[in-house]
C-alpha positions in Angstrom: 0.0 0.0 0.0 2.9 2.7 0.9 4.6 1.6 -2.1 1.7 2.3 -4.1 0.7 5.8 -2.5 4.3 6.9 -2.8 4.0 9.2 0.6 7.2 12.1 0.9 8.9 10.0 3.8 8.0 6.0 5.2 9.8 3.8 7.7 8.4 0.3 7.5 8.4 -1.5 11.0 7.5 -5.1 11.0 6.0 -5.3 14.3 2.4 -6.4 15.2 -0.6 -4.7 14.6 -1.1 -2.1 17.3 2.2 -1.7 18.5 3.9 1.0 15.7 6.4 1.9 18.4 7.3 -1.6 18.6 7.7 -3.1 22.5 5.0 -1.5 25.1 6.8 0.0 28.1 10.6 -0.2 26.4 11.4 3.6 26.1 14.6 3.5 24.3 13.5 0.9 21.3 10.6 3.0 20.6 12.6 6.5 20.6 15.0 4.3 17.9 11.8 4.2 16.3 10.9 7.6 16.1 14.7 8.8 15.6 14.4 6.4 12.4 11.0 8.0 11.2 12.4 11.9 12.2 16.0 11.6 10.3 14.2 10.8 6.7 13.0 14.2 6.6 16.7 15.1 6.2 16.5 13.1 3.0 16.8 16.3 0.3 13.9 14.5 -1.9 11.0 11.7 -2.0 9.3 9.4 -1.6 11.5 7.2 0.7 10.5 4.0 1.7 12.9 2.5 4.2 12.6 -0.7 6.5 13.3 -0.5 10.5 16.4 -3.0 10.7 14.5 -4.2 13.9 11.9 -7.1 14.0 8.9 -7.7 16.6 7.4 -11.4 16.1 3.4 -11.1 16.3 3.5 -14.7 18.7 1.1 -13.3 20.8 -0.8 -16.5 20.0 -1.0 -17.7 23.5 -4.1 -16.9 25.7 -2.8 -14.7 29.1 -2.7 -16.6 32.4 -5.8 -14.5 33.5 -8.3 -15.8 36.5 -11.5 -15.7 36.2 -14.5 -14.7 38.7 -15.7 -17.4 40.4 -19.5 -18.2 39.9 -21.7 -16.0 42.4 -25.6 -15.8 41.3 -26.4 -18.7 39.5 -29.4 -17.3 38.5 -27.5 -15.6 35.4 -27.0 -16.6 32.4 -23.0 -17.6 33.4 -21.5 -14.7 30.9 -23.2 -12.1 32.8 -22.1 -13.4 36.0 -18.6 -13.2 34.3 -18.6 -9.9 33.9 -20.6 -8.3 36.6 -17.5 -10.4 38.7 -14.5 -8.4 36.8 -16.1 -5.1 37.2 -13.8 -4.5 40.4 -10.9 -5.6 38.0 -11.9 -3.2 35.4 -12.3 -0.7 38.0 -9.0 -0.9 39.5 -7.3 -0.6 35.9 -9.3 2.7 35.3 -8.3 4.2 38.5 -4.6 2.7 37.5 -4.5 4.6 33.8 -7.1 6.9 34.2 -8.7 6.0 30.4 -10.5 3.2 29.1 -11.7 2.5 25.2 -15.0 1.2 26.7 -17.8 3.5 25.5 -18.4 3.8 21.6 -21.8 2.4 22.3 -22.0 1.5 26.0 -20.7 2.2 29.1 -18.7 -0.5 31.7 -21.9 -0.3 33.8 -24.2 -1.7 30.2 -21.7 -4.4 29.6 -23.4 -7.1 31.3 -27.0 -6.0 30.0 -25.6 -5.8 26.8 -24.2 -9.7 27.1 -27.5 -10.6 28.1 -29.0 -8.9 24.8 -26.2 -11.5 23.0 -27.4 -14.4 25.4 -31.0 -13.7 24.3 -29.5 -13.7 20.4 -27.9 -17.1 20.5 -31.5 -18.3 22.5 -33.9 -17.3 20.0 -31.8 -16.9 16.9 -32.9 -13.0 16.6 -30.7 -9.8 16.7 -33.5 -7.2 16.3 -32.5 -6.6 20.4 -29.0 -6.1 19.6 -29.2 -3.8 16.8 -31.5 -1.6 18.8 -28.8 -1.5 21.7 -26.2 0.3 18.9 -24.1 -0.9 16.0 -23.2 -4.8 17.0 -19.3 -4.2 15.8 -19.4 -1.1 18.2 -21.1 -3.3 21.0 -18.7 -6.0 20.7 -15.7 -3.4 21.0 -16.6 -2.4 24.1 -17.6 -5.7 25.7 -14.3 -6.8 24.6 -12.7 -4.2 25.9 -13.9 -4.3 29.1 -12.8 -7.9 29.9 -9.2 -7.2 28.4 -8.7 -4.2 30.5 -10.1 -5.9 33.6 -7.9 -8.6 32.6 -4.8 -6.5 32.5 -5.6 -5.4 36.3 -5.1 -8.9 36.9 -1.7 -10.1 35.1 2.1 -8.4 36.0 3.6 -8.1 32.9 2.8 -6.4 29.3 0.7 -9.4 27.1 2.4 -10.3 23.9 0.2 -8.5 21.2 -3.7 -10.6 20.7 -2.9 -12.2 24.2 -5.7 -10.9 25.8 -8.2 -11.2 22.3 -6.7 -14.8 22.6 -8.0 -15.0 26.3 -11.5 -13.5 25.6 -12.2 -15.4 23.1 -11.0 -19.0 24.0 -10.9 -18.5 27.8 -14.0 -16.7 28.7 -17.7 -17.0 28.6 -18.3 -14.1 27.2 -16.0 -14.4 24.1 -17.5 -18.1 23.2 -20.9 -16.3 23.3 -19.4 -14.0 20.7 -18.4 -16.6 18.5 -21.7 -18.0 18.5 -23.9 -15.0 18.0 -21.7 -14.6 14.9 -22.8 -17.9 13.7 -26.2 -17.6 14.4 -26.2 -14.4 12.5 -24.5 -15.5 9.8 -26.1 -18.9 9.5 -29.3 -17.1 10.1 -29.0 -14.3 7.2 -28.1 -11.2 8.8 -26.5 -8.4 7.1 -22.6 -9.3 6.6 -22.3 -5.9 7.7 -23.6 -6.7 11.5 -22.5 -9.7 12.0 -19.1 -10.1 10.4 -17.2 -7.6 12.6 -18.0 -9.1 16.0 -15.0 -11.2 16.1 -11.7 -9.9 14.7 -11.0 -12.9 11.6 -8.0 -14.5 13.3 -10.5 -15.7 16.0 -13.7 -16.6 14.0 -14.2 -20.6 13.7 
């Protein structure tokens, strides 16, 4: 693509998605980085495309060690109970960083009514609930972003990249309940558009 578009000045890093400044939390590789990007404007003319000599492997393939809530009111459909039990997690990583990416659509205190609208999907095979509540992509983004910040309240390191997707979605209640509202969507003949965006593609079955 930056071939194609020819920009003025490019530095190609090969590290995983998300990460352009390469290792979270490692100050010096990332102002390499930048001094890298910053010293092709000296370049007297364009376009420049040059690579980063420095590699990042995307192996982030393993699922965190993350606990989950024990079961408390067994009256709930068991992913609700999931996340109603890591809202003190989720808590304590908002007070820790002070932002969150929860909120396109709902707030932390929606999440578990909105996982009950997806229980209710997968139940009855309908999604007119769902796409009432807002944009199902935009719904799923903040469900899964709630449990992966609560989740990074509860680890001591920084997660290799997709760690925490890879938790969510094979590890938790919640995130199986995802894969299968996808599918019922799908299978079902939703609009492409709503359904195939609630699970990134690397973690759709």
């Amino acid at each position: 693509m930056t071939e194609r578009l020819r920009p003025p000045r490019a530095l190609y890093c090969e590290f995983p998605l998300g990460r352009p400044l390469g290792r979270p939390g490692d100050a010096a590789f990332q102002r390499r980085v930048l001094e890298a990007a910053l010293s092709l404007l000296d370049r007297p003319s364009g376009p420049v495309l040059e690579d980063f000599p420095e590699t990042i492997d995307d192996d982030g393939v393993e699922p965190l060690a993350c606990p989950l809530p024990l079961r408390f009111d067994a009256a709930l459909p068991e992913p609700v109970d999931e996340a109603i039990g890591l809202r003190p997690a989720y808590e304590r990583q908002l007070k820790r960083t002070g932002r969150t990416v929860v909120g396109k659509v709902i707030g932390p205190g929606r999440v578990p009514e909105a996982i009950g609208v997806f229980v209710r999907l997968v139940e009855s095979g309908s999604w007119e609930e769902l796409l009432q509540l807002g944009v199902p992509r935009l719904v799923a983004q903040d469900i899964r972003g709630y449990y992966e910040e609560a989740a990074m309240a509860m680890v001591d390191h920084v997660p290799e990249a997709h760690a925490g997707e890879a938790w969510f979605y094979r590890k938790t209640k919640t995130g199986r309940l995802m894969l299968e509202a996808l599918r019922v969507m799908r299978d079902g003949g939703a609009s492409q558009a709503d359904w195939s965006f609630l699970v990134p593609r690397n973690f759709q079955e």
